[in-house]
Phi, psi and omega in degrees: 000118164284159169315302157348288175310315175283331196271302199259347167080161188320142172259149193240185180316301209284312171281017141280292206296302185317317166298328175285295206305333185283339175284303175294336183301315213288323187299299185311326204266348167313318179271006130280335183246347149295167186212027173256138188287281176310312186290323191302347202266328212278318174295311193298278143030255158347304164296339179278307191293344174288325196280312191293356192282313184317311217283270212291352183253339159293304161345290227264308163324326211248359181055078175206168151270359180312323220272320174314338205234002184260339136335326212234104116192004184265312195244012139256352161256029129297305181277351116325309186295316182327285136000278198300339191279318189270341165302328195264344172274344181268336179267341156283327171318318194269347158287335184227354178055065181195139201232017177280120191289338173299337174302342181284335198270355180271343192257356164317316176109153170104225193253137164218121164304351183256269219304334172297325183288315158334280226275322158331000000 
């Protein structure tokens, strides 16, 4: 038995899955109450590593790889989402030099009152 063990006793499921749902809490509510473009993706982030932790501590509870091999497909359309976020994110900088998720509501197209206002 190591010291670890004897101090803190065996770690079980439920403090995994408690360490996910707190990574996904922290992701979700960063990405509803920010309005910086990075931090919402860097929260979204968070949220994927919380859903994958869920994954690999069940996997790893039920002794099968499945939950271990959905994983490796979690973090790779992380790393896609990643990719597109900083595409989409270099490209409103260099339009409005402003990283403000409200600046996304002026690139829609069409008629808008802060852009009609601009142009004034």
């Amino acid at each position: 038995m190591t010291l670890a063990t004897a101090a803190f006793g065996s770690v079980t499921l439920a403090h995994y899955l408690f360490v996910a749902s707190a990574l996904f809490t922290i992701g979700l509510v960063g990405f509803l109450t920010r309005r910086n473009l990075i931090i919402m993706f860097l929260c979204t982030e968070l949220m994927f590593q919380g859903a994958g932790l869920a994954l690999i501590a069940f996997s790893r509870f039920h002794a099968n790889y499945t939950g271990q091999t959905f994983v490796v497909f979690v973090i790779t359309v992380a790393a896609a989402e990643a990719a597109l976020a900083l595409a989409l994110v270099v490209l409103l900088f260099r339009r409005r030099e402003s990283l403000s998720a409200e600046e996304w509501r002026e690139l829609r197209g069409g008629s808008s009152c802060t852009a009609s206002r601009r142009l004034h």
